[in-house]
N, C-alpha and C positions, 0 to 999 in steps of 0.2 A: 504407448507412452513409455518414453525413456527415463530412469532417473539415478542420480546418484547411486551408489552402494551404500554409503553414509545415509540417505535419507531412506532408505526400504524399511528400518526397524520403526523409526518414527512416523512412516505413513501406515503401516500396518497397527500401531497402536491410534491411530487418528480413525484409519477406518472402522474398527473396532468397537470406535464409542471411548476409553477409555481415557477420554481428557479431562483437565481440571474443566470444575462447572465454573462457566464465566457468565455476570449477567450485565456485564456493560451496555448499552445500546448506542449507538452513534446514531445521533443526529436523525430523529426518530421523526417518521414523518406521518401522516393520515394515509390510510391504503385501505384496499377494499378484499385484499389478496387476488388483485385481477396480473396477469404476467406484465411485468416490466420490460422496456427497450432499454438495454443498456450500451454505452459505445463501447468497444471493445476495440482498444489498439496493441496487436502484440508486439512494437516493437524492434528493436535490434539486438542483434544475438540470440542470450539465452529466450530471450521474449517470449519468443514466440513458441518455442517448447513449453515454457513455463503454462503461459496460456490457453496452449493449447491442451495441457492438461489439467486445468481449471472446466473448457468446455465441455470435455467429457465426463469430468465428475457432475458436473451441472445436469447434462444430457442423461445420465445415468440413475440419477434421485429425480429427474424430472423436475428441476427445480422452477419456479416460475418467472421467468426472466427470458428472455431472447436478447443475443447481440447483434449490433450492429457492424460490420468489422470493417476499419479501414489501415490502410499502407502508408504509416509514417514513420520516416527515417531521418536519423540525426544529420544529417547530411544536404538535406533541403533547407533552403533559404528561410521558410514559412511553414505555418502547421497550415497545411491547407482550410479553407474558410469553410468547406463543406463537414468536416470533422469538429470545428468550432460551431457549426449549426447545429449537428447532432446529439454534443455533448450539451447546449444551452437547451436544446429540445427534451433529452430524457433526461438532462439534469443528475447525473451520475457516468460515471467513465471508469473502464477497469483499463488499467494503462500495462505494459513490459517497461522496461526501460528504453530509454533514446540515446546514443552516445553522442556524448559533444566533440565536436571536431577542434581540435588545436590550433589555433593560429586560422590563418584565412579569413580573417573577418567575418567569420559564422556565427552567429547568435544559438544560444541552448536556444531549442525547445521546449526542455523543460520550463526553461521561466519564463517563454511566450505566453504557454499554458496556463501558467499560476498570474499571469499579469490580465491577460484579455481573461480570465474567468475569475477574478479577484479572488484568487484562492490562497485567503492569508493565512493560512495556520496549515503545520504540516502536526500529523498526528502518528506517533509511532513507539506501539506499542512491545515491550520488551519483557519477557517472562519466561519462564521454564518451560519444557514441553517433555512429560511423560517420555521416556526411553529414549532421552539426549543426552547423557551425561555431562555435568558440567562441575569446574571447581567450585562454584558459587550456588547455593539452593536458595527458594524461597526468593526468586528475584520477581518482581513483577514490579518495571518500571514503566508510565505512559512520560512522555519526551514530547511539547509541545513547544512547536520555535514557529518564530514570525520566519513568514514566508515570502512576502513582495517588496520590503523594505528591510533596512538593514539594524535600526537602533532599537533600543531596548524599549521597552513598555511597559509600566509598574504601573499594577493595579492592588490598590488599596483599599480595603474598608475595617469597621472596626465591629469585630465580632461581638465582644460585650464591653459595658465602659472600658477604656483604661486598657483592651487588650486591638492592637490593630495585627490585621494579617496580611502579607504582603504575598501577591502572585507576580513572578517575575518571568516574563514571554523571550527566552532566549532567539536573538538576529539569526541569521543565516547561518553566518558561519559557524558561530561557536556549537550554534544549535545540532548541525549534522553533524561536525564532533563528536558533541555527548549523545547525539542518537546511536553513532555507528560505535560507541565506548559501552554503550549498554548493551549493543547489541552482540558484542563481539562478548560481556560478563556473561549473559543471558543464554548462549549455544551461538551464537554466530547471525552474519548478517543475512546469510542465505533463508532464513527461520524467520524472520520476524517482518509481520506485518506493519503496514499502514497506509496515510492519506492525507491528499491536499483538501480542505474543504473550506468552502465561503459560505455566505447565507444562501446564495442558491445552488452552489453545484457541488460536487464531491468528485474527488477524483480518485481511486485507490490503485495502488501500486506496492511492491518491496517497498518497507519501511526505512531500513538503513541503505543510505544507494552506493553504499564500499561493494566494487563488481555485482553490480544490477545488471549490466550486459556479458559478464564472463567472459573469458578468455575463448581465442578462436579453438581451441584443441577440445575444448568440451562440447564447445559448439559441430565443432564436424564429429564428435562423437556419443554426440545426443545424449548426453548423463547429466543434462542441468537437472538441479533440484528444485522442486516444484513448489516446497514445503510454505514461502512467503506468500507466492499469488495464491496460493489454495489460502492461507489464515486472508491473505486482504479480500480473497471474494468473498469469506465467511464475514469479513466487517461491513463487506458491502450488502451482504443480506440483510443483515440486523438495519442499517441501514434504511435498507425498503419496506422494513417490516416484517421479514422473514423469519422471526429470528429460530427456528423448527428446523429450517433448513441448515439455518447456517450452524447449529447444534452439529 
């Protein structure tokens, strides 16, 4: 496993044990701790580096989970229907990044993805990480943006007479804005995890997608940093119930 120089100090405090204690749980489901199928697509570019050192920390604690891995690239017309079958079948998905092609009449696959698996809410979370330096401490922000449509959604109720509290669900665009603004306050976007999820599937991926697929020079020189897909497959344990593992 290749990775940054920049990321060795903060995986070595990861491995360590020596993180803040988080007890968030995402999207908690009924389990039995019997192993999970989860789809596993590494992607383009860093992807698949990324992933593939997600596998091995997995393989390495034994974690209970097995992937399923399939070959999708931003460049294909369609997410193939057999990967759409796997991820509606185990109902979770650890994603790489896709790159969109410019011009050509080519559709993301990422918003294939979040459309045919109604994955309206992207989840991405932003916080400090032990032996990252940054100018800002004490940040831990979660960034929740509408994911399959574009306008705003204000959800109101009123906590005691006379006091109302407003959740406001930032669109698309503005949304990856402030994900990638917090991410970049927080240590950068290469750090920080997150996820697509709907009432039935979850998708997890890098949080902020400011270079999710990295540049070809890091690419031919295997020094992607892992540091996102390792925190979003720790979101994806909690997740399924793990949450021991993803400690």
């Amino acid at each position: 496993m290749s990775v940054s120089r920049r990321s060795l100090p903060l995986l070595k405090t990861l491995i360590t044990g020596k993180t803040q204690s988080r007890t968030v749980t995402y999207m908690p489901r009924p389990g039995d701790g019997a192993p999970r199928p989860v789809t596993l697509i590494p992607g383009d570019g860093i992807g698949p580096l990324a992933t593939n050192a997600v596998e091995q920390v997995m393989e390495a604690m034994h974690a209970p989970v097995y992937f399923e891995k399939y070959e999708v690239h931003g460049d294909m017309k369609r997410v193939p229907q057999e990967v759409i079958d796997s991820i509606k079948k185990n109902k979770v998905c650890l994603k790489g990044g896709l790159r969109t092609p410019m011009g050509g009449g080519v559709s993301s696959l990422n918003v294939q993805l979040r459309k045919e698996l109604d994955l309206y809410a992207s989840l991405v979370n932003c916080f400090n990480l032990p032996g990252l330096p940054t100018r800002h401490e004490n940040v831990d922000i979660v960034v929740i943006r509408e994911n399959t449509e574009g306008e705003y959604s204000g959800l109101e109720h009123e906590v005691v007479p006379g006091v109302v509290e407003s959740l406001k669900v930032t669109p698309n665009l503005y949304g990856n804005l402030v994900a990638n603004t917090a991410a970049g306050i927080a240590g950068g976007t290469g750090v920080m995890p997150g996820g697509n999820v709907g009432a039935e599937h979850a998708v997890f991926e890098q949080g902020a997608s400011a270079g999710n697929v990295g540049k070809e020079k890091i690419v031919e020189q295997k020094k992607a940093n892992p540091v996102a897909m390792l925190l979003s497959s720790a979101m994806m344990l909690r997740h399924l119930q793990f949450p021991s593992f993803a400690d």
